[in-house]
Each structure stands twice: as structure tokens, then as C-alpha cells.
N, C-alpha and C positions, 0 to 999 in steps of 0.2 A: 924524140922519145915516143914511143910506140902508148896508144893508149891500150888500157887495160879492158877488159874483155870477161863479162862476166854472164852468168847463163841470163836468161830472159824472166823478168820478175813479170808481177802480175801488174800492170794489166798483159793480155799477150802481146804480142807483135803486132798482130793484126786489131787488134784493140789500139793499141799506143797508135797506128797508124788513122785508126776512126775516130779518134781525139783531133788527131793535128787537122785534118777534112771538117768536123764539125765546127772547129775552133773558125779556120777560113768561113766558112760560110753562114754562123752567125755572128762572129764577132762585129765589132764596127773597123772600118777602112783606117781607125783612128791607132791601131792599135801599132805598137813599134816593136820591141823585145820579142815577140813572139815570129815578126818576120824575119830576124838575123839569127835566132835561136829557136830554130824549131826540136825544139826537145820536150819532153814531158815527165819534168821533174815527180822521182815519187818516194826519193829517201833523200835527207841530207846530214851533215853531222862536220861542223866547222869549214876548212875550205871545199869540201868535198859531196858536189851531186851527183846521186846516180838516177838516170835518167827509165824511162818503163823499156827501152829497148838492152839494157844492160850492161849502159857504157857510163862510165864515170868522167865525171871533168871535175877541173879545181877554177871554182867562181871566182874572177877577180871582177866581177861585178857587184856582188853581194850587196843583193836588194838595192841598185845603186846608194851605194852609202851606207843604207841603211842595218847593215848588218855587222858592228864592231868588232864581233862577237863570234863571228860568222854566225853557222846554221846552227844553232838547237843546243846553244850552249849550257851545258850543266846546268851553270848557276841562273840563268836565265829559266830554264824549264824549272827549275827547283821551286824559285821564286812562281812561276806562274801556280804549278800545284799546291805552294802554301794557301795560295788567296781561293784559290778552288774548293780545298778540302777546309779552308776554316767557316766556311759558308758566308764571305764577304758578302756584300750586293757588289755584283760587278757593275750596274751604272747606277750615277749615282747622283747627274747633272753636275752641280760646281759646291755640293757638301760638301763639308770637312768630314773627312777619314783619317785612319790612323796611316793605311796605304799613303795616301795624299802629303800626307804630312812628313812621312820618311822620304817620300822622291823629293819631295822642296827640300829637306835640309842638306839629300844629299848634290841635290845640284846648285844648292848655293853655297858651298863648302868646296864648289871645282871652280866658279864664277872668278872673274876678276874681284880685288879686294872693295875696292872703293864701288861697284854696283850690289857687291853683295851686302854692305851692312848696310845701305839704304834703298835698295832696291824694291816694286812688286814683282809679281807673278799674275801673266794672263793665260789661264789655260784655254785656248783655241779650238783644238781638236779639230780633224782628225788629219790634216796634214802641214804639209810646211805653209803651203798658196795660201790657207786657211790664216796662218800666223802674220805673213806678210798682210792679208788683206788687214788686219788686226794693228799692226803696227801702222799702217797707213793710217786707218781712222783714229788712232790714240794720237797720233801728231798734226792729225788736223784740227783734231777737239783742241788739243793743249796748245798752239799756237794761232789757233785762230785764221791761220793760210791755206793756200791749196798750192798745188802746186809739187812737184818730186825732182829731184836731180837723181840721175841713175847715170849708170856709164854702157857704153857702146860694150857688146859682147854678152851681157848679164843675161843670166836667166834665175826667177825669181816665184816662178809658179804658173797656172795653169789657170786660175781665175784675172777677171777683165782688168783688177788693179795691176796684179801681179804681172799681166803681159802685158799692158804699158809700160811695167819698168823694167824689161827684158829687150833684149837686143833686138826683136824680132819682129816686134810690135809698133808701128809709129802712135801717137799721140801728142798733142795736145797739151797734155798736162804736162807732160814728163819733158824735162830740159837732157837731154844726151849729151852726156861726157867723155872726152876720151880714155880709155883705160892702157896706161902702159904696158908695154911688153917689148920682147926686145926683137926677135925673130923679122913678126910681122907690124913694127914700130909704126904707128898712124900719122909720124913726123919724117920716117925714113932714119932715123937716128940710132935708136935704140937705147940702151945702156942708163948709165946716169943723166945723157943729154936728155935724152925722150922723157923720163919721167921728170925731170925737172920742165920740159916743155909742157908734158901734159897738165902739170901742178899750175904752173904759168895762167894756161888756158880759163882754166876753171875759176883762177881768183880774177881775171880781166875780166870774167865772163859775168862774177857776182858784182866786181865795184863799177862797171861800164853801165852809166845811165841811162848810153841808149841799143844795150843791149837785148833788149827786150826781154827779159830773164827779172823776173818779182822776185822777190826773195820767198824760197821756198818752205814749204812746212816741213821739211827734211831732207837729206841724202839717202841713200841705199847703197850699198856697196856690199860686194862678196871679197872677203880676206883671200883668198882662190878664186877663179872660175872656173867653174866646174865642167858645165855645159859648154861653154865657150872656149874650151880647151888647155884645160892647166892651165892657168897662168895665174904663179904666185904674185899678188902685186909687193911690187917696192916697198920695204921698210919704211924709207924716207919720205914717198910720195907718200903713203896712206897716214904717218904723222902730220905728214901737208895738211892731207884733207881734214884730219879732227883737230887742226891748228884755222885753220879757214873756217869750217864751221862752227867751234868753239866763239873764234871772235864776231860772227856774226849772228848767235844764238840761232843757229841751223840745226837740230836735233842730226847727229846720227846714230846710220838704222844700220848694224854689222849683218847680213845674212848669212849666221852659218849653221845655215840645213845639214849642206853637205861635208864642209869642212868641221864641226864639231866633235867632239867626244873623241881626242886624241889623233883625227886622221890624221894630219899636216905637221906632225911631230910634238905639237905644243896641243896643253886640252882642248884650248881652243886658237883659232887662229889667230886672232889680234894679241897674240900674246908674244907671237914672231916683232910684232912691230912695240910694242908696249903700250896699245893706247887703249883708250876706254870711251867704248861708243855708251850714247845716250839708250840705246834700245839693240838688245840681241832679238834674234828670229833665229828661232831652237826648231827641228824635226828630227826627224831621220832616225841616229843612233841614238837619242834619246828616249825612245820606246823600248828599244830591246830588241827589237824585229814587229814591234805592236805598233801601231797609229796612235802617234800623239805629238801633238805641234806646242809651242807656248812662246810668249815674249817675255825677257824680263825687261825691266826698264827703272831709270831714276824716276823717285819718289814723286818729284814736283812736278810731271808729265802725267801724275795721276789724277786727270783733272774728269773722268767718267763718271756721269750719275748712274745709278742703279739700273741697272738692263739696258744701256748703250753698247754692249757688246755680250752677246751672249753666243750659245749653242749649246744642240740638245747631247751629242758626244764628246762633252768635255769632260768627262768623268771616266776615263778607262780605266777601271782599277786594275786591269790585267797587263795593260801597258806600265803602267804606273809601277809595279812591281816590278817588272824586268827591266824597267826604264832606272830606276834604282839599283838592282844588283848589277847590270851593265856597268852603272857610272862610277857603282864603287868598285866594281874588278878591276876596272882601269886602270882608277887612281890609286888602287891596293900593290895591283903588280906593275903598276909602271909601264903601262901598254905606250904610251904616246912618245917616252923615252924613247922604246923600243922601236917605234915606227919610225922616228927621226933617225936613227943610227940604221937601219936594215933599208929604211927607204935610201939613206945619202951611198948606202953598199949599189943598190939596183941603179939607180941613176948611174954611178960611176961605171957600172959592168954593160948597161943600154951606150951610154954613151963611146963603147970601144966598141961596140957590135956598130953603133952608127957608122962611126968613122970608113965601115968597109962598104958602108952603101949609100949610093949617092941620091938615092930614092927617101931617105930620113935627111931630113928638113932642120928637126931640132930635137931634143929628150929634155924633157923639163918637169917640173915635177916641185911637191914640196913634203917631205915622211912620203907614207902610202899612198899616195895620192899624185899617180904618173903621168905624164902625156908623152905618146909620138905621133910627132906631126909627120906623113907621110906629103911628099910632091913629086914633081915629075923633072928627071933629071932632063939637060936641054935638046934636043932632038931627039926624043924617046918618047913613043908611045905606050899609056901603058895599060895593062891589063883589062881585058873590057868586062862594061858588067857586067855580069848575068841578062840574058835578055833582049842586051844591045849590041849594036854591030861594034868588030873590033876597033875600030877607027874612032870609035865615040870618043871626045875631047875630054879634058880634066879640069876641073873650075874654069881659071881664069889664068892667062900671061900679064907680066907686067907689064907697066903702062909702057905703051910703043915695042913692048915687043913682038918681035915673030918668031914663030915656032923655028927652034932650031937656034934662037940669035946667042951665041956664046958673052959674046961681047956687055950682056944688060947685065946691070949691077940691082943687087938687091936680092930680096927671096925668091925661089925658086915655086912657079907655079902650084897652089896647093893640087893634091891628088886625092879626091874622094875614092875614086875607082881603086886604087893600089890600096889605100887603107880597108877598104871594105873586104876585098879581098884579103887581106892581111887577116882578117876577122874570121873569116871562111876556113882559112889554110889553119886556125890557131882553132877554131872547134875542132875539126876536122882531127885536132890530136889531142881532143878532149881537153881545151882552156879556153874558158868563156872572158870575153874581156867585151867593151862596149866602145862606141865610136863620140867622138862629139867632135867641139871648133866648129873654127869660120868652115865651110862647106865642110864638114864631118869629114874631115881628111887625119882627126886627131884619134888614136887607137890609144884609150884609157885603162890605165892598172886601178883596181882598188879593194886592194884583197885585205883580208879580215885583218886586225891588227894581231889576230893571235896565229898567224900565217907562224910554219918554223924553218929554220934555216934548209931543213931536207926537203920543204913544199916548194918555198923560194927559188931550189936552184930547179927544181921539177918545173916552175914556170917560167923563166929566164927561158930555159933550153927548148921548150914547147914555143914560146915568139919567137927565139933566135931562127929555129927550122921551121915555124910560116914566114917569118920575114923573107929567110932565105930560098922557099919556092915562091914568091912574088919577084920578086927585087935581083937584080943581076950586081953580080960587086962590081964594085968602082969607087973610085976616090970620092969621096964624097965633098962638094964646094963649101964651104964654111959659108956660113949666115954673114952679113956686112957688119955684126957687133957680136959680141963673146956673150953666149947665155951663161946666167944668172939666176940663182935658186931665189927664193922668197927672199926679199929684203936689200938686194944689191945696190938696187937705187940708192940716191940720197940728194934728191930733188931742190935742199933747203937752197 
């Protein structure tokens, strides 16, 4: 599909050009999005940005996550002008407001039952890292431990707690768990075996005396991984876990930044599995497109004296506002309905476009919330990156393999290089998507939930033809176990 082509808005050309040069040369080396998407956003309006050089794309990035609503929705700007023009105080520290007090009813009204009629509210601000660090310090106060269990692959924010309990980071404090999946199984398994292994692991891990493992002042766990590469976990395993830490009074911590506010088909993720964590960690879609983090959590975990956690932007009333007309459009039009039925359409439609290349790994996914894992089919080099010579290698081969060996069973080498590219070839026709997983070999959907069936097939057909200038067809080798949407496990 041919992008669209529109005259040159302001700034000029040569302006939008002297953005992307200044950007380089004072930003910090730290910055990411801006290196895979050199564009310079300067309209937007639901799936769709038009960039200063005059070319539109359909985000299925959308503010990773954090954009439900997508860009600049009605009722979102509506809401922010009420609070504008009523001459609110837009900060306000941690007062009571009337603002204030409409977003809590209306996010404790989407909440699971049994956290919502006993539950608090910690408003954190201003981002998700910020909430996690928050939920850490609330379960060490109320249990009196230290200590985290987190699982292999997480990512949980960008402050020194938070990257402790992310896959990325070793520590110390933090006990690593393995997290199922089927593809790239950490038992070689996959399926119902693997998560019934990985569930195994974790309770040997907590009743072995001389496991070296305290009992901890919590779990963490994301219902999805986001970062880590799609991966819905198992229905069954993640009832394991709030079955294991239930009976060992383990507080769990659900993190869902990313998975919240309708993405994964349900409002919120644990709701795929049915269980009820002791503490949510809220970001993202909760704002509206506005900065605002919060935890909620059971009552008797409210064990804080006055100014043991505070901050000075926990008061956004302008989030707060959009953060409420967001949660209630969702819940008014059934946006999450929507996402589980049009996402389970897009997996079905990835999954036959798979099948013709043997360069796709696995399509996995849970509502809007997609992964393709890109690899390297076996005696095929592939596309080098920008920068480097053609020959440059792709992650890693499996254990004992050599390049070319048909005969090795198992996953097929991850490919950062083909994904990345993939990414290149899908701007390139105006669709913004993002990469993540084990070596960023994973190319992620996560387009607004108000995405419509005529944008949809506009983004299908936009991957389909980058896929297919990267990737040559061939039959593509099946994974060693049948992927499985959210919940296939059943570990018990």
C-alpha cells in the first residue's frame, strides 16, 4: 500500500531536517524511538500521524501503550478543556478535588470486585517506574521483608528498584523466576508441560530450605510481557502463582502499566486468568495520553505513616481528567470486547501470512497487543544492518548448533537484524510499529483500541509488504510445541 503524500506543512523541509540534526547532537546517546523513527510528529488525530515532511503513518505504537484512545481523542481533549476553562488548580500535590475524586470512582468501578470494595489508592506520579518503586516500598513496610521475586524477561521501569526486577538487570535482592512461554520454553517443552515446569520450579524454590531464597516481601509479575516480547502467560500458571503466594502470605504485585485499560481484550489482564493480585501498578492508559502512575492495593497492606511516600506530581488534574473520560469510553463502548475479538481476527490473518515464511518464528499475541518474533531460517543469512557488513551474524544458534545444521530441533535462531529491518521496510510505508523480546527480534502491534476495521486491513497489508521485502517465502518449520493465546496452560 502506497503511502499517502501530502504537501509540506510547517515546519519546512529544511526546518524538519534541522530538528532531526539538533535532536542528534543534543539529545543524550540514551534516547531510543527517535533512532528507529526519525520523523517529526506535528499533527495527530486517532490512529494517524502526519509527520513535518508530509507524510502520514498509522501508529501502532501509540505512546507505547499509552495511548487507548489513540491521539487527541474528542473526549479526552473535551475533558482536558473543561478543567482548563473551569479555572481548576491544575496542581494540587495529593488534595482532594472534585477532578480527583471522579477518576477514583471511575477506576474503581473497572477494578476487580473484591480489591474494589476494600481496596486504597496511591497516587505516585508521574510514571509507571515511579508506581512500581511505590508498590515495592508498600510491601516492605507491611511485611516487614525484603527481598522480590520477579521473573526472567520482565520489564518494570527505568528507576534502580524497578530495574532490579526487570530481566535486564542482575541483583541481589531480586530472586529470578522463570517465566513460561511456548516458542522459546526455558525447559525446552513448552505448552502445558513448560508452565506446569515453570510453576514446579518456583514452589521448590519457596519450600527448599536450602534454597537460599527468604521468603519474600512480594512477587511482581506482568499478566503480558510487553517488553520482553508478547508473551501472554498461562491462565493456569499465573493461578499457580496467586495459589503459592496466597498460601505463603507473599503479597502479589500484577504490573499492568502496559496491559491495562482494555489492551489484552479484558479491562484488565488478570481478569483473562481470574485471579486477584494483592497490589495493581496502574500507568500508561490511565492518564489519557497525560503522566499519571498509581497503585491500588488491599486495605490491610495499608500499613504507611503520613509522608512515607509521597511526591511533588501526584496531583495532575489534567491527567486526571482524561485519565477518567478515557476509562469511562472504554467501559461505555466496550472497547476491550472490541480489542479481544479484532485482535483474535489479526492473529488469525499474521498467523497465514506466517505460515509462507520461514523467517517468522511465532505470532502471538493477546486483544491488541501483538508480537512477531522474527529468526533466521537455517543456512540463510540475513539482512545486514545498517552500518554493518553483510555477513554480520543474528543473535544466537542453538546449543550445539552450526550454522546451516538442518537436523537441530528446537527454535530457530532469534533475528534482530530481519526484525529491525522489518521495521525500516513498514515506515518506509508509512506504519510505525516498535521492536522488543529476548534480542529485539520481536516486531510489536499496539494500535489504539479505537483502531477500525478499514485502518486494520490498511495495517495488515502495510506488514504483509515489509515482511515480504525482507523475508523470501518458504515453508516455514513449526516451533517444537503449538502456540497458545493467553491462558492455554494449566500448570495445576
Amino acid at each position: 500500500m502506497a503511502l499517502t503524500q501530502l504537501p509540506p506543512t510547517e515546519p519546512s523541509a529544511a526546518a524538519y531536517e534541522g530538528i532531526l540534526r539538533r535532536q542528534s547532537a543534543r539529545e543524550s546517546a540514551a534516547r531510543t524511538y527517535a533512532r528507529s523513527l526519525p520523523i517529526v510528529p506535528v499533527r495527530a488525530r486517532g490512529l494517524t500521524i502526519e509527520g513535518a515532511d508530509g507524510r502520514r503513518y498509522l501508529d501502532c505504537l501509540s505512546g507505547a501503550g499509552s495511548l487507548a484512545l489513540g491521539h487527541n481523542h474528542p473526549v479526552v481533549l473535551e475533558a482536558i478543556r473543561s478543567v482548563l476553562d473551569s479555572g481548576a488548580p491544575l496542581h494540587v500535590l495529593d488534595l482532594a478535588t472534585p477532578v480527583k475524586d471522579a477518576f477514583t470512582d471511575e477506576l474503581f468501578a473497572t477494578l476487580p470486585r473484591e480489591l474494589a470494595e476494600s481496596g486504597r489508592i496511591q497516587f505516585c506520579g508521574p510514571a509507571g517506574t515511579d508506581a512500581v518503586e511505590a508498590a515495592f516500598k508498600l510491601v516492605r513496610t507491611a511485611t516487614g521483608r525484603d527481598g522480590l521475586l520477579a521473573f526472567t524477561g520482565a520489564y518494570h521501569g527505568m528507576t534502580e528498584g524497578a530495574l532490579a526486577a526487570s530481566g535486564a538487570a542482575p541483583s541481589v535482592r531480586v530472586t529470578r523466576l522463570p517465566y513460561p512461554q511456548d516458542y522459546r520454553c526455558p525447559f525446552g517443552v513448552g505448552g502445558e508441560s513448560g508452565a506446569r515446569l515453570a510453576a514446579r520450579w518456583t514452589e521448590s524454590l519457596l519450600d527448599d530450605p536450602k534454597s537460599g531464597v527468604r521468603r519474600p516481601a512480594a512477587m511482581i509479575v506482568e499478566p503480558v510481557q510487553g517488553e520482553g516480547g508478547v508473551l501472554p502467560a498461562p491462565e493456569g500458571w499465573l493461578r499457580r502463582m496467586r495459589e503459592l503466594t496466597a498460601a505463603r502470605s507473599i503479597p502479589l504485585i500484577a504490573d499492568e502499566v502496559q496491559t491495562g485499560v482494555g489492551r489484552t481484550g479484558a479491562f484488565w489482564a488478570v481478569e483473562h486468568s481470574g485471579i486477584v493480585p494483592d497490589v495493581m501498578v496502574l500507568s500508561k492508559a490511565i492518564g489519557g495520553s497525560l503522566p499519571l502512575a498509581v497503585i491500588v492495593y488491599r486495605d490491610d497492606l495499608d500499613t504507611w505513616q503520613p509522608g512515607d511516600h509521597a511526591g511533588t506530581f501526584r496531583g495532575n488534574q489534567l491527567a486526571m481528567a482524561a485519565g477518567a473520560a478515557t476509562l469511562r469510553h472504554v467501559r461505555e463502548n466496550g472497547l476491550a470486547e472490541r480489542a479481544a475479538s479484532l485482535g483474535a481476527r489479526m492473529l488469525e490473518r499474521l498467523r497465514r501470512m506466517a505460515g509462507e515464511y520461514e523467517c517468522i518464528g511465532e505470532i502471538r499475541g493477546a486483544g491488541l497487543m501483538i508480537g512477531i518474533e522474527f529468526v533466521a531460517p537455517e543456512g540463510e543469512a540475513g539482512p545486514a544492518p545498517e552500518g554493518h557488513d553483510a555477513g554480520a551474524p543474528d543473535a544466537w544458534h542453538r546449543p550445539g548448533q552450526e550454522p546451516g545444521d538442518n537436523a537441530a530441533t528446537g527454535p530457530l535462531p532469534a533475528s534482530p537484524v530481519r526484525a529491525a529491518a522489518v521495521q525500516r521496510e513498514c515506515l518506509r510505508r508509512g506504519l510505525i510499529v516498535e521492536l522488543g523480546g529476548r534480542h529485539s527480534c520481536v516486531v510489536r502491534l499496539l494500535p489504539p483500541l479505537t483502531i477500525t476495521d478499514e485502518q486494520t486491513e490498511a495495517v495488515l497489508e502495510r506488514l504483509a509488504d515489509a515482511v515480504a521485502a525482507v523475508c523470501r517465502p518458504g515453508r516455514r518449520i513449526p516451533a517444537p510445541s503449538t502456540p497458545k493465546e493467553a491462558g492455554a496452560a494449566s500448570p495445576a
